[in-house]
Jmol script that loads the backbone (N, CA, C; Angstrom):
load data "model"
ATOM      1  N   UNK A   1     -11.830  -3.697  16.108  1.00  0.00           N
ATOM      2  CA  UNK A   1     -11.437  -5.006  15.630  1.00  0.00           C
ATOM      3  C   UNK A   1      -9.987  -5.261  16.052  1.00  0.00           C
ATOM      4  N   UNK A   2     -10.120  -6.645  16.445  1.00  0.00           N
ATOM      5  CA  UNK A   2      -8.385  -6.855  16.827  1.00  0.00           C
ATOM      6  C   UNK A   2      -7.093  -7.725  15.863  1.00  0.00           C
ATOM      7  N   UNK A   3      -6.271  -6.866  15.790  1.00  0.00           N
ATOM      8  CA  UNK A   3      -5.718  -6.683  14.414  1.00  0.00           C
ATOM      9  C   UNK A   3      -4.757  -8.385  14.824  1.00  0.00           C
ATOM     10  N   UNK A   4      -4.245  -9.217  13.825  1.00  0.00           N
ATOM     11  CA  UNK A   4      -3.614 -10.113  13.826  1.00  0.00           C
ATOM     12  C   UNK A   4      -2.436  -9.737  13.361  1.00  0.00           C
ATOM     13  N   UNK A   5      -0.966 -10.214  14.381  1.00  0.00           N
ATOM     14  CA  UNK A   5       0.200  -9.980  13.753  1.00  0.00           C
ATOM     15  C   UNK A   5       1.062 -11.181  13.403  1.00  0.00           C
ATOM     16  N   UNK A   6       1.258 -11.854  12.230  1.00  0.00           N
ATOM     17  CA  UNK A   6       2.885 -12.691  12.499  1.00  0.00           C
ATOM     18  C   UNK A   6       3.544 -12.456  12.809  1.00  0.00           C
ATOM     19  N   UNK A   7       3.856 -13.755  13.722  1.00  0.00           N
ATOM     20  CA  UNK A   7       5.377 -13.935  14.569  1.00  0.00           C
ATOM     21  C   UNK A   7       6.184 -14.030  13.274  1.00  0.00           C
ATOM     22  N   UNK A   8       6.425 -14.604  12.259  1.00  0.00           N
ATOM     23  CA  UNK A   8       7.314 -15.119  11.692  1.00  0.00           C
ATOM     24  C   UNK A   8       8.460 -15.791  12.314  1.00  0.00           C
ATOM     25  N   UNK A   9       7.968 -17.109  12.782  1.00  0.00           N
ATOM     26  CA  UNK A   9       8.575 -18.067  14.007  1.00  0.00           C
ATOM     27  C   UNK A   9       8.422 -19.080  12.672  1.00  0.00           C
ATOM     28  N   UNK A  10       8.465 -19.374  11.367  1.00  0.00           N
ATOM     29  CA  UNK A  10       8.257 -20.805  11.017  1.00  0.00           C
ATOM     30  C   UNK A  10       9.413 -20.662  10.262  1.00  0.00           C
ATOM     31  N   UNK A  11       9.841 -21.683   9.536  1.00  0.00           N
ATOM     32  CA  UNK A  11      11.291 -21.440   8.631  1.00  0.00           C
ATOM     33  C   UNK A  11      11.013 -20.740   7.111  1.00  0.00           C
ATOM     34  N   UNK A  12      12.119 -20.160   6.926  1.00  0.00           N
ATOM     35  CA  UNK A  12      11.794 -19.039   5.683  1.00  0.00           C
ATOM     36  C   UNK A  12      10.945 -17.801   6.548  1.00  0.00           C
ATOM     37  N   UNK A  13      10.707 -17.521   7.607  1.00  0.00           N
ATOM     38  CA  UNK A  13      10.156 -16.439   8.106  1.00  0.00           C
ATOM     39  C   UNK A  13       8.634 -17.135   8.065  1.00  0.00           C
ATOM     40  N   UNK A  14       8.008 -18.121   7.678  1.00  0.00           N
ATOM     41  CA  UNK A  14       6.792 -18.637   7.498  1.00  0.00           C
ATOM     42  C   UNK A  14       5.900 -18.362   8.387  1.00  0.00           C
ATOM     43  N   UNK A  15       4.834 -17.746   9.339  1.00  0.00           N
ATOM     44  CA  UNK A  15       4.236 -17.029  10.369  1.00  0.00           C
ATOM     45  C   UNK A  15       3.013 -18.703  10.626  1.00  0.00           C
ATOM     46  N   UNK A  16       4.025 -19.335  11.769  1.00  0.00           N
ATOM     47  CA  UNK A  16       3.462 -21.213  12.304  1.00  0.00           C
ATOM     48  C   UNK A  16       2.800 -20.344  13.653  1.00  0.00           C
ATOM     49  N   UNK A  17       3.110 -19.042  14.243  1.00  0.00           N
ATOM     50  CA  UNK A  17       1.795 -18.624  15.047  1.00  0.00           C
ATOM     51  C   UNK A  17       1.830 -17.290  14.915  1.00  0.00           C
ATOM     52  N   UNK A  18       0.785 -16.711  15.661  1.00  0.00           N
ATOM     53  CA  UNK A  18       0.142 -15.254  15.434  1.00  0.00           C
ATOM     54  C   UNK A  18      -0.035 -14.608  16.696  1.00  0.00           C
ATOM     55  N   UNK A  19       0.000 -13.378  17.234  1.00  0.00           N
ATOM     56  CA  UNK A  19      -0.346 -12.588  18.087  1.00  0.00           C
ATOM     57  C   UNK A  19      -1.626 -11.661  17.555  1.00  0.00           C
ATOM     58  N   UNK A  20      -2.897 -12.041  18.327  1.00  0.00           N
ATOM     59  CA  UNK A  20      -4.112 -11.380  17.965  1.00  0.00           C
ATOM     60  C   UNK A  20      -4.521 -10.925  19.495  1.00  0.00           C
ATOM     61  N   UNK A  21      -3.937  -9.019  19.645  1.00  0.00           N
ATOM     62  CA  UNK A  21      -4.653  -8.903  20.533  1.00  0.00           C
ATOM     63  C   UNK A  21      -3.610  -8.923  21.768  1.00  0.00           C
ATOM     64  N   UNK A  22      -4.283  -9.593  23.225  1.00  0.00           N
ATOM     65  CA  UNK A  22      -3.953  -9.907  24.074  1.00  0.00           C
ATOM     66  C   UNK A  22      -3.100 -11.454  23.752  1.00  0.00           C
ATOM     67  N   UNK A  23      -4.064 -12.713  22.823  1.00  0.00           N
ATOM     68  CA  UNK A  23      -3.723 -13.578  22.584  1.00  0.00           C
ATOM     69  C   UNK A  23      -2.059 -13.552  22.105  1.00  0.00           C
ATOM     70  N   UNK A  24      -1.446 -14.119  22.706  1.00  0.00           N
ATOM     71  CA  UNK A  24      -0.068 -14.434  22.371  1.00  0.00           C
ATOM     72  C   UNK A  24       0.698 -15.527  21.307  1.00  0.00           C
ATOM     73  N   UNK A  25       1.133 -16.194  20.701  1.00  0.00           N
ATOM     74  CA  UNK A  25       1.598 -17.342  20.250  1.00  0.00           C
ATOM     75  C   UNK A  25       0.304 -18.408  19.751  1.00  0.00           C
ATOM     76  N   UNK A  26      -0.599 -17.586  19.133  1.00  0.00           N
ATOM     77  CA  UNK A  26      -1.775 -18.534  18.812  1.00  0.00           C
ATOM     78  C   UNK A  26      -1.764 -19.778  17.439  1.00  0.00           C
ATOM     79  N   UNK A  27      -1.829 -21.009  17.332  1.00  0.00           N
ATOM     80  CA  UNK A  27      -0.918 -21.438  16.276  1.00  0.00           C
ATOM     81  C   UNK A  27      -1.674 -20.967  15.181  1.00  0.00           C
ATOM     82  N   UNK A  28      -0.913 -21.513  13.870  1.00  0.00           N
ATOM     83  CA  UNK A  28      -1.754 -20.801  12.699  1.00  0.00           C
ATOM     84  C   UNK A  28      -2.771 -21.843  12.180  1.00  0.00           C
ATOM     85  N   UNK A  29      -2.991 -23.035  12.604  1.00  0.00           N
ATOM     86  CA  UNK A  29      -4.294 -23.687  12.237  1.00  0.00           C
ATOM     87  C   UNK A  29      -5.584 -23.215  13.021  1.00  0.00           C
ATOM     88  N   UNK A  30      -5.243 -22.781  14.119  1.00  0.00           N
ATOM     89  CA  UNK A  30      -6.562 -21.963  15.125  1.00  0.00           C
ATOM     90  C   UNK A  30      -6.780 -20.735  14.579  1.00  0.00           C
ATOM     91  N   UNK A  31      -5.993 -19.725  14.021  1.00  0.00           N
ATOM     92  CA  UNK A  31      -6.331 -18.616  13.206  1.00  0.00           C
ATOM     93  C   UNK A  31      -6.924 -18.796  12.150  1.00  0.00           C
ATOM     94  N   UNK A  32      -6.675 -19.679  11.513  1.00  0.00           N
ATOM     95  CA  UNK A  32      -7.247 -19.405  10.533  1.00  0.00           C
ATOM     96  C   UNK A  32      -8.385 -20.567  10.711  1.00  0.00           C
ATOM     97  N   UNK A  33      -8.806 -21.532  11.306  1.00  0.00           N
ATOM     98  CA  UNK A  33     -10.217 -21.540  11.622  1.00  0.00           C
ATOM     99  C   UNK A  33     -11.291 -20.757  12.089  1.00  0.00           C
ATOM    100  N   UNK A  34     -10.537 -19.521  12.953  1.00  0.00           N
ATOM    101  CA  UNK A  34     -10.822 -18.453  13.708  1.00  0.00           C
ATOM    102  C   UNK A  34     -11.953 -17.746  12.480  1.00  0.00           C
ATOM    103  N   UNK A  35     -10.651 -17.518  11.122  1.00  0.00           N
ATOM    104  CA  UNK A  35     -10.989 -16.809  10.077  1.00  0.00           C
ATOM    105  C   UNK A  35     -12.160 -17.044   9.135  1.00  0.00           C
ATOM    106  N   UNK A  36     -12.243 -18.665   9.094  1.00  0.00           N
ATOM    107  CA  UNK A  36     -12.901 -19.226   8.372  1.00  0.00           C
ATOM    108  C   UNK A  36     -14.502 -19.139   8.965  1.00  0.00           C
ATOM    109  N   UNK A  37     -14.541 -18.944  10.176  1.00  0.00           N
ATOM    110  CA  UNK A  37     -15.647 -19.157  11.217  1.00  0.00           C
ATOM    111  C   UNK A  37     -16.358 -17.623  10.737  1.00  0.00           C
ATOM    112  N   UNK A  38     -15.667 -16.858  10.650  1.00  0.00           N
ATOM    113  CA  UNK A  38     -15.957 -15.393  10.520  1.00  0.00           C
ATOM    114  C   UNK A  38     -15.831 -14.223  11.682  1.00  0.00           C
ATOM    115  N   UNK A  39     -14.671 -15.038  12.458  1.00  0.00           N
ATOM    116  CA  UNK A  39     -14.028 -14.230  13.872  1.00  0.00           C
ATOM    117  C   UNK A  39     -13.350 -12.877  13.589  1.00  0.00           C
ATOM    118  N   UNK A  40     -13.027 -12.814  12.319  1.00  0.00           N
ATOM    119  CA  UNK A  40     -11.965 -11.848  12.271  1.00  0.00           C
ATOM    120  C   UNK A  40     -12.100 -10.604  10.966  1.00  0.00           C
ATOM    121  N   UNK A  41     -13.546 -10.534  10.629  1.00  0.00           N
ATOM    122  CA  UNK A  41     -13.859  -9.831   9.681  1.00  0.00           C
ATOM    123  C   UNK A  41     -13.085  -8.678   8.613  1.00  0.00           C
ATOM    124  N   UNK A  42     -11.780  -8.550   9.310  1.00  0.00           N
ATOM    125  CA  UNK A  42     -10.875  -8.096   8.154  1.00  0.00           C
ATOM    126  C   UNK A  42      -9.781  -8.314   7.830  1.00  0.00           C
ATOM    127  N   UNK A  43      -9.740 -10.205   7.894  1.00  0.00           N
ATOM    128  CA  UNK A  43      -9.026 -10.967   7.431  1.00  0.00           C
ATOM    129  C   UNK A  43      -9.328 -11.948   6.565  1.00  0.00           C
ATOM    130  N   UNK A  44      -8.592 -12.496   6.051  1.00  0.00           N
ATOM    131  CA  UNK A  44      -9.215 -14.176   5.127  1.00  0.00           C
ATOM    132  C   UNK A  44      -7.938 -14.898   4.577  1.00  0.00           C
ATOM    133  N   UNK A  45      -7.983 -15.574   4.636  1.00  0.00           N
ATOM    134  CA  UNK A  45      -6.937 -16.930   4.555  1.00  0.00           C
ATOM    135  C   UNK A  45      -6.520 -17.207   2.868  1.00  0.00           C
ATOM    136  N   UNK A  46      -4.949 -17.256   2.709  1.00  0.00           N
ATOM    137  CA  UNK A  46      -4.651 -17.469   1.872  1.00  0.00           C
ATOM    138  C   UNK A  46      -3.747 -18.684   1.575  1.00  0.00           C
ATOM    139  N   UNK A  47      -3.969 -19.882   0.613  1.00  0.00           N
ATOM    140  CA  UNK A  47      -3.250 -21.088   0.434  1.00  0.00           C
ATOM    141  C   UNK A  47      -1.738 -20.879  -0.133  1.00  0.00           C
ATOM    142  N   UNK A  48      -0.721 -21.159   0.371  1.00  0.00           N
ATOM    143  CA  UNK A  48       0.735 -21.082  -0.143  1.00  0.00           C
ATOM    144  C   UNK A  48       0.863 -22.272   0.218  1.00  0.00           C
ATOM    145  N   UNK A  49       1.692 -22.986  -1.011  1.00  0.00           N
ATOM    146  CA  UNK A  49       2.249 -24.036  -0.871  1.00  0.00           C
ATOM    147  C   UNK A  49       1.832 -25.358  -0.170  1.00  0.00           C
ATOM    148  N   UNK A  50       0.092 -25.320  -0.110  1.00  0.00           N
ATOM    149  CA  UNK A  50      -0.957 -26.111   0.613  1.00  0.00           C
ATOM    150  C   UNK A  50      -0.860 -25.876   1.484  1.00  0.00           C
ATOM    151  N   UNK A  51      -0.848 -24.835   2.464  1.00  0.00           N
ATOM    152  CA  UNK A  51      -0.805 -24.303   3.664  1.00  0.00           C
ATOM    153  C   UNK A  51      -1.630 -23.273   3.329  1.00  0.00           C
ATOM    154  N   UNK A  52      -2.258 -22.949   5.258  1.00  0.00           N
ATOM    155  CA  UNK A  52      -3.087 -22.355   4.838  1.00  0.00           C
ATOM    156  C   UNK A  52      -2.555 -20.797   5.714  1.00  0.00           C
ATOM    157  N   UNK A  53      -2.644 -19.494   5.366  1.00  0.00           N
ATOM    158  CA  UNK A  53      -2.583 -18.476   6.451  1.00  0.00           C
ATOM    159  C   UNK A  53      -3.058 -17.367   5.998  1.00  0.00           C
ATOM    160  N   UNK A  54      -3.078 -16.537   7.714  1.00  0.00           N
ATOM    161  CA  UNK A  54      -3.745 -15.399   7.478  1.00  0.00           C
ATOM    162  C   UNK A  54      -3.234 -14.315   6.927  1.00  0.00           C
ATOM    163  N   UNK A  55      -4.496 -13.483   6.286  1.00  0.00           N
ATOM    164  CA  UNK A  55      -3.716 -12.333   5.544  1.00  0.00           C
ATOM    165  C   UNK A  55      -4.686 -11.290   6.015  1.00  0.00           C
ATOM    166  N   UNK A  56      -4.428 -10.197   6.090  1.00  0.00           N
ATOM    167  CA  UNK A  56      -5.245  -9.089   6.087  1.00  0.00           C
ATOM    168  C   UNK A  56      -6.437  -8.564   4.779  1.00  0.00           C
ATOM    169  N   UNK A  57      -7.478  -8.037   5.214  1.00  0.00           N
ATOM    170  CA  UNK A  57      -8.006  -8.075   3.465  1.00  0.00           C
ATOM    171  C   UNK A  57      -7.215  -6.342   2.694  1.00  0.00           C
ATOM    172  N   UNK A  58      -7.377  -6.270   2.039  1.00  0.00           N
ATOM    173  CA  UNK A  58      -6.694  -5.252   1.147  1.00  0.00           C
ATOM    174  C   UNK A  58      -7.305  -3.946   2.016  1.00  0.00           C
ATOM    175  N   UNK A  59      -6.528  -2.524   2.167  1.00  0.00           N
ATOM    176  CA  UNK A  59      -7.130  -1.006   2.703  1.00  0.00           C
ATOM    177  C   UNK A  59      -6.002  -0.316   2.336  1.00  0.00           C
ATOM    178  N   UNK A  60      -5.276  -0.411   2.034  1.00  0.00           N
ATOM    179  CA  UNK A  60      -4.526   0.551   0.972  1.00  0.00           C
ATOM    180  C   UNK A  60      -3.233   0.611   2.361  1.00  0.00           C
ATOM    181  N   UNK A  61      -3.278   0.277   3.474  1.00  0.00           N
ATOM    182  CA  UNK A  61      -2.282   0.923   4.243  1.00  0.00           C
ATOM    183  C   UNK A  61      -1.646  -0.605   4.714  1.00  0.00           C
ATOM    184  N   UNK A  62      -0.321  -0.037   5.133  1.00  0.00           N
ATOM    185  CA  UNK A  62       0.674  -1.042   5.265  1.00  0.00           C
ATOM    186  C   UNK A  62       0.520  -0.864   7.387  1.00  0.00           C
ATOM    187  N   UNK A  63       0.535  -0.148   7.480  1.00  0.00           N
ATOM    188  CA  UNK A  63       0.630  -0.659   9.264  1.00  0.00           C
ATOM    189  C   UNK A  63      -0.315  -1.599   9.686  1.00  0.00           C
ATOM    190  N   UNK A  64      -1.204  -1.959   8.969  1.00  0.00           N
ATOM    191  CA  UNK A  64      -2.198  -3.024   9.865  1.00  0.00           C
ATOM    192  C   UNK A  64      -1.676  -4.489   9.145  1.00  0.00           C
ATOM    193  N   UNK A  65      -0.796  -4.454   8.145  1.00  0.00           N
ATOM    194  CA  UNK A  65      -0.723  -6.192   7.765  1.00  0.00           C
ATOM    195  C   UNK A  65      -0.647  -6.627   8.702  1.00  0.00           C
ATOM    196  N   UNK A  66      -0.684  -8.142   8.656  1.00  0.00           N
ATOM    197  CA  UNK A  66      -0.024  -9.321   8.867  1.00  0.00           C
ATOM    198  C   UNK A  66       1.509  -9.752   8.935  1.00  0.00           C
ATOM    199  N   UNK A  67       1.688  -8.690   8.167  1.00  0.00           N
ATOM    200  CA  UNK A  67       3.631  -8.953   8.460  1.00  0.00           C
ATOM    201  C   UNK A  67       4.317  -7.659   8.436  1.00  0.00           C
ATOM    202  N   UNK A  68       3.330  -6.717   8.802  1.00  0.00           N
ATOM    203  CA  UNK A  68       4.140  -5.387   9.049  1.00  0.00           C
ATOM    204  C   UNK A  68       5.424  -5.578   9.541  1.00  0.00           C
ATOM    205  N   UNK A  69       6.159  -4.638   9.593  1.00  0.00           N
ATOM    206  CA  UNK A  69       7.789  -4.545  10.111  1.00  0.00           C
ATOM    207  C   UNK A  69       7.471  -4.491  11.774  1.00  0.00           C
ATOM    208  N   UNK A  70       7.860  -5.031  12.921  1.00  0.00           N
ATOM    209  CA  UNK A  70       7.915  -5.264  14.105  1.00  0.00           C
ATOM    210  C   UNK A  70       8.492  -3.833  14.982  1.00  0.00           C
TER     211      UNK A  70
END
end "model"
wireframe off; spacefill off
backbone 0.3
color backbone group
């Protein structure tokens, strides 16, 4: 499975695109349609502040988040 990373490119560190993969700078409304579709089976989308983004689903380990340390 190919793991999704935030850029944290939006303000406040906010992750406006994603690196999944080979994919580079993918924005975050295509990810997370991606997610919603069922592209990404160990992810799922979480609402902040009526926005929508990706999160990893819970496995106890920190190297595969979404906002691991770079």
């Amino acid at each position: 499975m190919t793991k999704i990373k935030g850029r944290g490119d939006g303000p406040g560190g906010r992750n406006e695109h994603y690196d999944i993969g080979n994919r580079k700078n993918v924005p975050r409304r295509n990810v997370v349609a991606e997610i919603k579709r069922g592209e990404h089976p160990g992810a799922h989308v979480v609402t902040i502040n009526d926005r929508e983004y990706a999160r990893d689903n819970p496995d106890g380990s920190e190297r595969d988040n979404v906002n691991r340390d770079k």
